[in-house]
Jmol script that loads the backbone (N, CA, C; Angstrom):
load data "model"
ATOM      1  N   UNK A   1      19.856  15.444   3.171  1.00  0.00           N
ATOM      2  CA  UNK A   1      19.710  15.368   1.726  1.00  0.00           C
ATOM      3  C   UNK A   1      18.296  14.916   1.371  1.00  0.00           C
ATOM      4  N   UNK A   2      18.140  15.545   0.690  1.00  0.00           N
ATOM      5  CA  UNK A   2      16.261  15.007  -0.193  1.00  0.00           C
ATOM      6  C   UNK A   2      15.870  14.144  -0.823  1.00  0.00           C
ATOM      7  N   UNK A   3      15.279  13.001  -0.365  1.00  0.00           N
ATOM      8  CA  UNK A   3      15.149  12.132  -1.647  1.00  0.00           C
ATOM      9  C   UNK A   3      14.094  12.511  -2.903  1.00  0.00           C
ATOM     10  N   UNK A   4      14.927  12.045  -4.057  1.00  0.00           N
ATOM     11  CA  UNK A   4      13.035  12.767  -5.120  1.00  0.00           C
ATOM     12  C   UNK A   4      12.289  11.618  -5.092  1.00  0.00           C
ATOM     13  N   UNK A   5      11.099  12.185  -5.269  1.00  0.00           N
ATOM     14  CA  UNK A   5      10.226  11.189  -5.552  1.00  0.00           C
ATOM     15  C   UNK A   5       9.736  11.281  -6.869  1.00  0.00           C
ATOM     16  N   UNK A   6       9.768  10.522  -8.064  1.00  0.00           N
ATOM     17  CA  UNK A   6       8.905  10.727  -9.221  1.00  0.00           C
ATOM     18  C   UNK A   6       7.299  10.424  -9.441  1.00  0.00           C
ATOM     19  N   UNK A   7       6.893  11.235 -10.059  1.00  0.00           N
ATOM     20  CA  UNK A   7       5.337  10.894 -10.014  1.00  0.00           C
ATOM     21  C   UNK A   7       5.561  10.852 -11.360  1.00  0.00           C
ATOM     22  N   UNK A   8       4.168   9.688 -11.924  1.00  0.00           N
ATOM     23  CA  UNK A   8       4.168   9.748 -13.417  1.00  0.00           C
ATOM     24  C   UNK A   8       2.504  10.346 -13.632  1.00  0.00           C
ATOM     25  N   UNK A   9       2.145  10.690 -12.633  1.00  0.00           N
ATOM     26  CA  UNK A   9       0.161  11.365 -12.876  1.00  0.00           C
ATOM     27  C   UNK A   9       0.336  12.997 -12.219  1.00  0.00           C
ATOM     28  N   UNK A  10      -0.367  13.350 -12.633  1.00  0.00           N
ATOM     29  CA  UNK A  10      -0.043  15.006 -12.382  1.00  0.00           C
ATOM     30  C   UNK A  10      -0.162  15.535 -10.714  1.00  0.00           C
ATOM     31  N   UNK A  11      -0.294  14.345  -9.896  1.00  0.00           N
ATOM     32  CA  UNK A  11       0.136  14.964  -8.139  1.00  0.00           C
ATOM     33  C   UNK A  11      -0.546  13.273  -7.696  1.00  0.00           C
ATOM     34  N   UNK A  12       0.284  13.114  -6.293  1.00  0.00           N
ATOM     35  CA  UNK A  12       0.296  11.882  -5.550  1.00  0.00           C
ATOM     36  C   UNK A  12      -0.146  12.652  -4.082  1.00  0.00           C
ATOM     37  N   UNK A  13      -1.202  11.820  -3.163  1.00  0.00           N
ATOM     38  CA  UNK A  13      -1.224  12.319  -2.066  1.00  0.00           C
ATOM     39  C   UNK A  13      -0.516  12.517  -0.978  1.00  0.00           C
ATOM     40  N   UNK A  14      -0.118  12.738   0.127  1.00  0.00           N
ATOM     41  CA  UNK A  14       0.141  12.728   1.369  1.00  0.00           C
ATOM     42  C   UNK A  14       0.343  11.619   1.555  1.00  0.00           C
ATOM     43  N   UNK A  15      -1.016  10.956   1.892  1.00  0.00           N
ATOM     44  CA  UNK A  15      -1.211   8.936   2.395  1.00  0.00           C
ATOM     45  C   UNK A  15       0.048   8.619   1.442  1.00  0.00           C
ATOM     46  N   UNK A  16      -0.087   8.398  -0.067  1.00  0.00           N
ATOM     47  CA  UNK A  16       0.634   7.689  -0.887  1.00  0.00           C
ATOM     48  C   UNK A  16       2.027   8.086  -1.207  1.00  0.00           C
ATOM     49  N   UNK A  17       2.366   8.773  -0.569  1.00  0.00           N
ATOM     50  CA  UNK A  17       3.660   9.247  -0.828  1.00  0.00           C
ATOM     51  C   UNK A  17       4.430   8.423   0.747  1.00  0.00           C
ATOM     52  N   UNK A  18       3.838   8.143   1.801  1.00  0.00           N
ATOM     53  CA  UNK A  18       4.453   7.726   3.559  1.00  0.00           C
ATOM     54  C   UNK A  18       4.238   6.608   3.056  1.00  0.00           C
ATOM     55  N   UNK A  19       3.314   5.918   2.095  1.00  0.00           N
ATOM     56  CA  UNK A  19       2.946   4.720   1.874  1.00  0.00           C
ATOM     57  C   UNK A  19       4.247   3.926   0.558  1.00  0.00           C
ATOM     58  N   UNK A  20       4.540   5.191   0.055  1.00  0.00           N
ATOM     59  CA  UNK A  20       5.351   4.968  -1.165  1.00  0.00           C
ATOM     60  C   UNK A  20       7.039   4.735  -0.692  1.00  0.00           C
ATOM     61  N   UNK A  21       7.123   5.388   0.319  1.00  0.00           N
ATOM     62  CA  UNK A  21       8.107   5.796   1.452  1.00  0.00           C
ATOM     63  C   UNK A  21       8.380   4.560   2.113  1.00  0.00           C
ATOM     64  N   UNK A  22       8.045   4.061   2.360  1.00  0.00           N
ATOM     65  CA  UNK A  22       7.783   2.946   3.535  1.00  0.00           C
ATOM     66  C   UNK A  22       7.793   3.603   4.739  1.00  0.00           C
ATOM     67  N   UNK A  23       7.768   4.638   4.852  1.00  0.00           N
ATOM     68  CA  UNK A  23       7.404   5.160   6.401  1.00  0.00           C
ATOM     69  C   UNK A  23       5.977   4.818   6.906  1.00  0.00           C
ATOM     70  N   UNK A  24       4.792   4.035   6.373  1.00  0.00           N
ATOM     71  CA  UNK A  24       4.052   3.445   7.142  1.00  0.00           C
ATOM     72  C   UNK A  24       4.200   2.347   6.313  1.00  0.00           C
ATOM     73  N   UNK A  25       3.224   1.322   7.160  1.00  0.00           N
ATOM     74  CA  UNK A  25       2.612   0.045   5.796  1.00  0.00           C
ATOM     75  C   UNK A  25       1.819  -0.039   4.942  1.00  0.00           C
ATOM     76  N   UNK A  26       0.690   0.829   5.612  1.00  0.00           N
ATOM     77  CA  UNK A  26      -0.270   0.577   4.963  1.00  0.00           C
ATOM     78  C   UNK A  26      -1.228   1.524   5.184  1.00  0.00           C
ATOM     79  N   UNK A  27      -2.082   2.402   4.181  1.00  0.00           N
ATOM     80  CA  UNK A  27      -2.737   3.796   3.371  1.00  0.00           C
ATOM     81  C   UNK A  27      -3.775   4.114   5.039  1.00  0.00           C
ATOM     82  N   UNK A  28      -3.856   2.881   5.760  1.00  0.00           N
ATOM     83  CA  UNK A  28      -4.871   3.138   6.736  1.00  0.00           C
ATOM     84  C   UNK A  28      -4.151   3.781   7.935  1.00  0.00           C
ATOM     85  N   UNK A  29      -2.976   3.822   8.088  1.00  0.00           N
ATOM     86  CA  UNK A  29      -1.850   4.101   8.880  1.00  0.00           C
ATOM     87  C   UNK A  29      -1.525   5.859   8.884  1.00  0.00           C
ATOM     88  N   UNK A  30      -2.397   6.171   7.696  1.00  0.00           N
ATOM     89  CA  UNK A  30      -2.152   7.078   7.224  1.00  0.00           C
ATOM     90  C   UNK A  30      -2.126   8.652   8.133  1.00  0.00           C
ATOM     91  N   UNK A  31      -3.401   7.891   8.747  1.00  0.00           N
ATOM     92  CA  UNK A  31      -4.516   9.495   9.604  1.00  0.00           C
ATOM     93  C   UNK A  31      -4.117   9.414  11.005  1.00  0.00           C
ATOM     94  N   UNK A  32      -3.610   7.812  11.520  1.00  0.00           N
ATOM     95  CA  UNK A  32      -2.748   7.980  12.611  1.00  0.00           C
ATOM     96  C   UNK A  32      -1.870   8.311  12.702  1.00  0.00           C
ATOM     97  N   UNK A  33      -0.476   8.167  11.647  1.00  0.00           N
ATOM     98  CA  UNK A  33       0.613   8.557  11.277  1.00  0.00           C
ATOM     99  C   UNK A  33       0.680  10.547  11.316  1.00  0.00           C
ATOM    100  N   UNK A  34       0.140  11.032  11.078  1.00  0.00           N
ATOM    101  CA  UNK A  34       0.094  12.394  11.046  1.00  0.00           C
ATOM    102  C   UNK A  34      -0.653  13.454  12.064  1.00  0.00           C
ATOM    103  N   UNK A  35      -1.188  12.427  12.573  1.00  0.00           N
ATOM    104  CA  UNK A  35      -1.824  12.956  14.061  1.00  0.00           C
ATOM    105  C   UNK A  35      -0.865  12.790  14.749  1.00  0.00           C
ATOM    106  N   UNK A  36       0.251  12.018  15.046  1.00  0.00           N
ATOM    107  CA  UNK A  36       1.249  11.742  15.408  1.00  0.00           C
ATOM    108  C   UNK A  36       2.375  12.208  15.429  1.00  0.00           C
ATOM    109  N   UNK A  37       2.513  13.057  14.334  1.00  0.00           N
ATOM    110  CA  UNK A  37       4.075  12.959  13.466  1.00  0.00           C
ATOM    111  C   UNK A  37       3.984  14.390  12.961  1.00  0.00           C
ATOM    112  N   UNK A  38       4.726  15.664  13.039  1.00  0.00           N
ATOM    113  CA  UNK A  38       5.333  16.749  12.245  1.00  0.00           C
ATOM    114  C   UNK A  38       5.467  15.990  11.141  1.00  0.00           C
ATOM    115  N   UNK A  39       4.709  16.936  10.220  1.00  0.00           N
ATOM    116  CA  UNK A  39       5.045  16.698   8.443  1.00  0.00           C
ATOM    117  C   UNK A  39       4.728  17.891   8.427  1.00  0.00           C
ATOM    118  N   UNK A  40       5.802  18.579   7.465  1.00  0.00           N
ATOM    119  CA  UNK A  40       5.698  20.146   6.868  1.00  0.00           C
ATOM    120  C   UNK A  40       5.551  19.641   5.227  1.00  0.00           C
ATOM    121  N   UNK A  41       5.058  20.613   4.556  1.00  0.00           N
ATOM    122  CA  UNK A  41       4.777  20.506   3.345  1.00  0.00           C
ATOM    123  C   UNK A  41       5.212  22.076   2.675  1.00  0.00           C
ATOM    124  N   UNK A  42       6.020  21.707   1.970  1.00  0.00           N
ATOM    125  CA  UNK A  42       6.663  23.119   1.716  1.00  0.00           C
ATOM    126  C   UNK A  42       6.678  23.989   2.882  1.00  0.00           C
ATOM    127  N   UNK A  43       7.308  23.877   3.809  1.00  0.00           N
ATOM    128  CA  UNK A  43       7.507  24.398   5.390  1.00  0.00           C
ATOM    129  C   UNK A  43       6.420  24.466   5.828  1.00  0.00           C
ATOM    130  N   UNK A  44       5.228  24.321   5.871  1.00  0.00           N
ATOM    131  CA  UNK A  44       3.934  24.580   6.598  1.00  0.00           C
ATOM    132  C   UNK A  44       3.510  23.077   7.250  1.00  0.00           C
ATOM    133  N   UNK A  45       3.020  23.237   8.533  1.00  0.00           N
ATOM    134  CA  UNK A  45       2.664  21.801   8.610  1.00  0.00           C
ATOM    135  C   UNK A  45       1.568  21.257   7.758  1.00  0.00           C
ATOM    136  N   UNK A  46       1.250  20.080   8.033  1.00  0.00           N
ATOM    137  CA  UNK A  46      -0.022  19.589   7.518  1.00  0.00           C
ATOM    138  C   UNK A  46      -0.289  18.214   7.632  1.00  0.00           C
ATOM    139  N   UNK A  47      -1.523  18.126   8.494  1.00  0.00           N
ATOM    140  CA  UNK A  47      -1.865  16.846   8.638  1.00  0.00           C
ATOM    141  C   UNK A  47      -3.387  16.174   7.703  1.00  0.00           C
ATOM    142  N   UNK A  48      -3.147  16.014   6.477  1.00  0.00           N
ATOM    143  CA  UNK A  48      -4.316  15.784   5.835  1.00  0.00           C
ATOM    144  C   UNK A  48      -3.663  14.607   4.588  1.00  0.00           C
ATOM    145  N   UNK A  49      -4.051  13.820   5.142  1.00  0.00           N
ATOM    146  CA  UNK A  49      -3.628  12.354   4.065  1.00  0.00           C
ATOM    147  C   UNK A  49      -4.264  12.521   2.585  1.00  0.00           C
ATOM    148  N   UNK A  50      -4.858  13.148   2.398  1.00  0.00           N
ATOM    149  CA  UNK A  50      -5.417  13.593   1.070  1.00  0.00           C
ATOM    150  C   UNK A  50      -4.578  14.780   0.224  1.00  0.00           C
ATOM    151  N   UNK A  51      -3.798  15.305   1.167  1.00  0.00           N
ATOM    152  CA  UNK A  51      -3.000  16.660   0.377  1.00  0.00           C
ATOM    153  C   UNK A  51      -2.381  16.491  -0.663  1.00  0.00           C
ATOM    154  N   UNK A  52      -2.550  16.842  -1.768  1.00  0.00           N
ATOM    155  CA  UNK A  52      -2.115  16.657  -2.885  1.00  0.00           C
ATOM    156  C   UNK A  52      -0.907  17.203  -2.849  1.00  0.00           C
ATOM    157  N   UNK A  53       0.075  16.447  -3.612  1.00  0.00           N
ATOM    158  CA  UNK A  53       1.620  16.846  -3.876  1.00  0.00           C
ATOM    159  C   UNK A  53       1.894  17.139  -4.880  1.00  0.00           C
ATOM    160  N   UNK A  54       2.598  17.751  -5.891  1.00  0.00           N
ATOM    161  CA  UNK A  54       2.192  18.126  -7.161  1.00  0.00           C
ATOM    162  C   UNK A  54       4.313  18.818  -7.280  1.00  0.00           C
ATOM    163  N   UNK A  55       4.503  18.218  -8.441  1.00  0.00           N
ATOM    164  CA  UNK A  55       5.948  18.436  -8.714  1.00  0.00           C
ATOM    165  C   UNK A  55       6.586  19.740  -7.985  1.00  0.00           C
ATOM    166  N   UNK A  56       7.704  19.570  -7.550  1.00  0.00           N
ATOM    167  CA  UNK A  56       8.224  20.813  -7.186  1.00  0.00           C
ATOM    168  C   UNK A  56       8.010  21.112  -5.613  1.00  0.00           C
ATOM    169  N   UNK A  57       7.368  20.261  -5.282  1.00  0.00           N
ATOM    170  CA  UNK A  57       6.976  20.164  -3.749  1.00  0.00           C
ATOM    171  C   UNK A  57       8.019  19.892  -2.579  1.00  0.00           C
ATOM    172  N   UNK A  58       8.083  19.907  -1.320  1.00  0.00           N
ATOM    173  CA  UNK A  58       9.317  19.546  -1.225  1.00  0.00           C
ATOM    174  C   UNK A  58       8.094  18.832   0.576  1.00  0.00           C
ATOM    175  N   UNK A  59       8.571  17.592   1.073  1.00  0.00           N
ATOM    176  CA  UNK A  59       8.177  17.235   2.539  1.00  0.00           C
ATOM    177  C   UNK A  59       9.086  16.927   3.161  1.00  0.00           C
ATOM    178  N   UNK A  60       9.162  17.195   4.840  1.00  0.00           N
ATOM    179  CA  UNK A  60       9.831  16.984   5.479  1.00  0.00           C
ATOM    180  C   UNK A  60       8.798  16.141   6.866  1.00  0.00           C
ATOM    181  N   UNK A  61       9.266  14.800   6.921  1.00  0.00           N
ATOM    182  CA  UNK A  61       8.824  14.282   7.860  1.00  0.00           C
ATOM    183  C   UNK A  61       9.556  13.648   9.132  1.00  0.00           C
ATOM    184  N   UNK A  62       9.319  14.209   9.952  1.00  0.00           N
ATOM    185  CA  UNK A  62      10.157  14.070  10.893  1.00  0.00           C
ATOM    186  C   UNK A  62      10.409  12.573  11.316  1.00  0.00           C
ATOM    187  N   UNK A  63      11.765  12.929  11.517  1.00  0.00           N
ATOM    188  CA  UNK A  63      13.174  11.492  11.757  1.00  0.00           C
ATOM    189  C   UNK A  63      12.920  10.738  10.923  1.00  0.00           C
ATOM    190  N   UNK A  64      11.989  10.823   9.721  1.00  0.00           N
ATOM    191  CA  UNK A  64      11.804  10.264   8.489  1.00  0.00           C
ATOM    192  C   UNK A  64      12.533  10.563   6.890  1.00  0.00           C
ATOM    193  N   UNK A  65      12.672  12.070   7.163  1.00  0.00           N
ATOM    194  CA  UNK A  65      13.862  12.580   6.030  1.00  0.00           C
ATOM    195  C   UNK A  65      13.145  13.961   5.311  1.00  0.00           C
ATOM    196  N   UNK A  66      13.857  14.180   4.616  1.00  0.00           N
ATOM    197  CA  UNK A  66      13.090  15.549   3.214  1.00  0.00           C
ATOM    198  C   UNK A  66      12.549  14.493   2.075  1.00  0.00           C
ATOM    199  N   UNK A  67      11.492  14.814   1.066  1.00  0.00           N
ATOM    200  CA  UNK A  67      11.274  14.474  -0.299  1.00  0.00           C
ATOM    201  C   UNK A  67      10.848  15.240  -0.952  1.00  0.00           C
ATOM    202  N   UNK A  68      10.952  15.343  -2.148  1.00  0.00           N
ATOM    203  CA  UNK A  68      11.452  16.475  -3.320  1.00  0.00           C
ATOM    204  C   UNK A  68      10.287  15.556  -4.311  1.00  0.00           C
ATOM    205  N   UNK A  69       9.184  16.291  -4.731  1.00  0.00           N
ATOM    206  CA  UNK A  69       8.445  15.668  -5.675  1.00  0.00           C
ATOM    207  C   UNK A  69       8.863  16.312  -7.137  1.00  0.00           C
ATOM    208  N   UNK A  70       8.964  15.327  -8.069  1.00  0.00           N
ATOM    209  CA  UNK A  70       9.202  15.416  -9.419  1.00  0.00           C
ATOM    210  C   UNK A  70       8.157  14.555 -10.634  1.00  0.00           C
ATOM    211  N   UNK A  71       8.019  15.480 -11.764  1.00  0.00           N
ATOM    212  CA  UNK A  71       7.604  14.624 -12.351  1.00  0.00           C
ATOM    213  C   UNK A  71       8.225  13.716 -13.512  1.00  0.00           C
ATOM    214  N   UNK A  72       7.696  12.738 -13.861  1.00  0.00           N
ATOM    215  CA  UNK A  72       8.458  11.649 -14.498  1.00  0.00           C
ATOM    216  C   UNK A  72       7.077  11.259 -15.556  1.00  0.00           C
ATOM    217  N   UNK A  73       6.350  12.284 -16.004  1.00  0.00           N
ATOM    218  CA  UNK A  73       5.291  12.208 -17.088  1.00  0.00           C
ATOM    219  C   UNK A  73       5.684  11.618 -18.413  1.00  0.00           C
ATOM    220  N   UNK A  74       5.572  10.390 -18.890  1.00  0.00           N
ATOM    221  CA  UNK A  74       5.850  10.185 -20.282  1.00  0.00           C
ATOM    222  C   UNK A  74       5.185  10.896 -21.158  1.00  0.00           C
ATOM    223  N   UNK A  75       5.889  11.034 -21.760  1.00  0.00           N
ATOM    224  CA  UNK A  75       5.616  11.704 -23.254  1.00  0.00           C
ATOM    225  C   UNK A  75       5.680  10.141 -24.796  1.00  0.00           C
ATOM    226  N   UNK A  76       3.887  10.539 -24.971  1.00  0.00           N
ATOM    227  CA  UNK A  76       3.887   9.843 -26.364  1.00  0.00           C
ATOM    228  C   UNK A  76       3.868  10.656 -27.755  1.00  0.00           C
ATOM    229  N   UNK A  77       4.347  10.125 -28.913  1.00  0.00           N
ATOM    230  CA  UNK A  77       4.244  10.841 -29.979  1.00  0.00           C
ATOM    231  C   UNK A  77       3.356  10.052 -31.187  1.00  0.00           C
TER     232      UNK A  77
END
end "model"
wireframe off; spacefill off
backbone 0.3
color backbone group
């Protein structure tokens, strides 16, 4: 099952999403973590802690789970 993730800015990275995850500790963990580790990004791999995620996205990190990016943009009037 997928967890969502909400973003409230128009895309969250790679780093900040494993970081958001608790699948690492900490943003520096980031570039080892994926040298390391299968992460598909919308089925493709990708190892770049900078990859922008942007609603509608979907990651799968291995023995770590699926996440489903969404946005959660407030709206002011």
């Amino acid at each position: 099952m997928k967890q969502s993730i909400d973003i409230k800015t128009p895309y969250m990275t790679l780093g900040q999403l494993l970081k958001e995850t608790a699948i690492i500790g900490s943003g520096g963990q980031a570039k080892w973590f994926l040298k390391e580790t299968t992460v598909l990004v919308n089925g493709e791999p990708d190892d770049r802690r900078g990859r922008k995620l942007y609603p509608g996205d979907t990651i799968e990190v291995e023995d770590n789970g699926s996440f489903f990016i969404r946005s959660n943009q407030e709206t002011t009037d």
